[in-house]
Every structure is written in structure tokens, then in C-alpha cells.
C-alpha positions as CSV (number, residue, x, y, z in Angstrom):
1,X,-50.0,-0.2,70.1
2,X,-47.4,-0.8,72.6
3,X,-46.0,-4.5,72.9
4,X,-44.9,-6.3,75.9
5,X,-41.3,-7.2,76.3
6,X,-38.4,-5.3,75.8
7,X,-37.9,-5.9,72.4
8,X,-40.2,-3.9,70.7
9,X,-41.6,-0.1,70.7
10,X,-44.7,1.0,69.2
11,X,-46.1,-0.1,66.1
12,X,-48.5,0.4,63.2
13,X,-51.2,-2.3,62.9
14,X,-52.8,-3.0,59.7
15,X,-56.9,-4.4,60.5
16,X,-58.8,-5.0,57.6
17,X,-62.3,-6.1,57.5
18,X,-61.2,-6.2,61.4
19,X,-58.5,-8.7,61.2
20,X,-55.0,-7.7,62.4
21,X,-53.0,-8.5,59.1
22,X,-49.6,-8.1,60.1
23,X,-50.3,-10.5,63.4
24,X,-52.1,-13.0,61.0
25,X,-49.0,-13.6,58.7
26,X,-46.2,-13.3,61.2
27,X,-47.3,-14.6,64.9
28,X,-48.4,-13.2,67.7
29,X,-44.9,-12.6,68.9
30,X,-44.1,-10.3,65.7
31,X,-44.4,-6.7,64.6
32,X,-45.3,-4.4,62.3
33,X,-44.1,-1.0,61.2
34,X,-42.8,0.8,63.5
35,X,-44.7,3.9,64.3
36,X,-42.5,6.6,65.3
37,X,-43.6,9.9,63.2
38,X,-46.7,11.2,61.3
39,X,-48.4,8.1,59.8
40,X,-48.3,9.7,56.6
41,X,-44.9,10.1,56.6
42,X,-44.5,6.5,57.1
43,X,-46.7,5.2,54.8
44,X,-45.6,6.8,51.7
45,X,-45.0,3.7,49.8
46,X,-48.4,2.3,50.8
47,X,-50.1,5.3,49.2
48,X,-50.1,3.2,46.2
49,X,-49.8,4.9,42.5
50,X,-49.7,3.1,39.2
51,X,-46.3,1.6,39.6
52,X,-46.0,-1.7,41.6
53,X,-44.0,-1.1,45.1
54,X,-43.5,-4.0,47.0
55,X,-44.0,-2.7,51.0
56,X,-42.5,-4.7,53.8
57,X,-45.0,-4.6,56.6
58,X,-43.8,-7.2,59.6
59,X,-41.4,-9.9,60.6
60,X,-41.7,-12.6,63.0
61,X,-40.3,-12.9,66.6
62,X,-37.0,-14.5,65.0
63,X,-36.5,-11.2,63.0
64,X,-37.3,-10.7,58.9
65,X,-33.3,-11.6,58.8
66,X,-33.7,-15.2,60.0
67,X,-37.2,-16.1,59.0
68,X,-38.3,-14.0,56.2
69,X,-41.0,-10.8,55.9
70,X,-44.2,-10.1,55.2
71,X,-44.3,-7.9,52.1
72,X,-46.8,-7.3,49.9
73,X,-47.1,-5.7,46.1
74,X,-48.8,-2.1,46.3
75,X,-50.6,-0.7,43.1
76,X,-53.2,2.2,42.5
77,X,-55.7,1.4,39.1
78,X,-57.6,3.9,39.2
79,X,-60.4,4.3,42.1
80,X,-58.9,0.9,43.4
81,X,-55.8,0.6,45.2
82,X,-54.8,-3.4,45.2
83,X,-52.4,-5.6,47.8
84,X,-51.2,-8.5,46.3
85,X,-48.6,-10.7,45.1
86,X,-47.8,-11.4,49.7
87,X,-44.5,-12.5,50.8
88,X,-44.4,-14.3,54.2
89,X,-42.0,-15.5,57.1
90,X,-41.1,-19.3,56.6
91,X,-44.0,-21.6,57.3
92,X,-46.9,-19.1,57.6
93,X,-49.9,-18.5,55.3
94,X,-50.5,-15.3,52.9
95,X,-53.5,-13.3,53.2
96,X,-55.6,-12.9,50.1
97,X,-55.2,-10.4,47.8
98,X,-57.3,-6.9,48.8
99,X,-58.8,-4.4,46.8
100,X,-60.0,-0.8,48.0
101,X,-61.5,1.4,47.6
102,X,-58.9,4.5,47.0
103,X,-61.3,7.6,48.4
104,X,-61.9,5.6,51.9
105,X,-58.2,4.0,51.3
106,X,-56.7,7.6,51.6
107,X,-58.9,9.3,54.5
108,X,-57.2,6.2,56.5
109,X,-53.7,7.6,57.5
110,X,-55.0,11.2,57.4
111,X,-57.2,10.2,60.2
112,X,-54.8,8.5,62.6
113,X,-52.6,11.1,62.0
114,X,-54.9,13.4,63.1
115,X,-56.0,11.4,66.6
116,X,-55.1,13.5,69.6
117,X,-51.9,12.4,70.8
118,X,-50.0,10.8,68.2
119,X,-46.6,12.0,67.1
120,X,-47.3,15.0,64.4
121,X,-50.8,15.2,65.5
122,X,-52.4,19.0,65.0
């Protein structure tokens, strides 16, 4: 997704159960990731194993410096990979803690990395 404006390139939006949850926890004027190479490159902290990674995944308009980021805890048990334990910019709201499955979990950035015309696409 491309923003408006000239601050911002593309970025990675995360949507689950269809809700944009980047946008939900920093504003509309905010971003995610940046999304400049392979997805899977990127995401390599998000993977998830059995150690706890906190993963920064937005800031606000303001910037992360001024405000604060969204970050949340990543953990693999087993055939679940859990978010939790959120982090957000001054005066916005945490989204719950997910749970996913790991086998649909990890087809995720295999297949946006494999869309035609994205960066390190095949």
C-alpha cells in the first residue's frame, strides 16, 4: 500500500479477521513496516519461535520517537503462534491478544511474497 503525502513509502499492513491492526492502534495518519524487500525477509522476527520477541509494527503521524510505538510480544507454542503483551503510541487503545493458527500463520508471507510484482517475487 502506497500512502499519500510525501512522507511515507510503501508499507506492510497487518489485517486480521479483516481489520487493519497497525491503522487501529496508531491513526489513520500512521504506518506500518516498511515494505521494501521480500516479505519474508522482513518479517523474520514475526515468524515467532519459542522465545518471546517483542516486534515493533507502526508509529503514529508524530513518529514512534515523540509518541511511542506499537509493538507487540511474538511467541510460537507449538501449533499456535500468539501476539500479545501490545505496546501503543500515547493515548491509543491495544488490540487483544491473537492466537493462530501456525500452519495458515506461515503460508501468510510466503504468499505475498509470491504475488506478481512485489520486490523478490519469482
Amino acid at each position: 500500500m502506497v500512502s499519500r503525502g510525501p512522507r511515507f513509502g510503501a508499507h506492510l499492513r497487518f489485517l486480521v479477521n479483516g481489520e487493519d491492526v497497525v491503522t487501529g492502534a496508531v491513526g489513520e495518519g500512521g504506518r506500518g513496516l516498511f515494505a521494501v524487500g521480500p516479505v519474508g525477509a522482513e518479517l523474520g522476527p514475526l515468524r515467532g519461535n519459542g522465545e518471546a520477541v517483542r516486534v515493533e509494527l507502526g508509529e503514529p503521524e508524530c513518529s514512534g520517537a515523540c509518541c511511542g510505538f506499537l509493538s507487540v510480544i511474538v511467541q510460537r507454542f507449538g501449533g499456535i503462534v500468539q501476539w500479545s503483551d501490545w505496546q501503543v503510541p500515547d493515548g491509543e487503545s491495544a488490540p487483544p491478544e491473537f492466537h493462530f493458527d501456525a500452519g495458515q500463520y506461515d503460508a501468510e508471507p510466503a504468499r505475498v511474497d509470491a504475488e506478481p510484482g512485489r520486490p523478490g517475487a519469482s
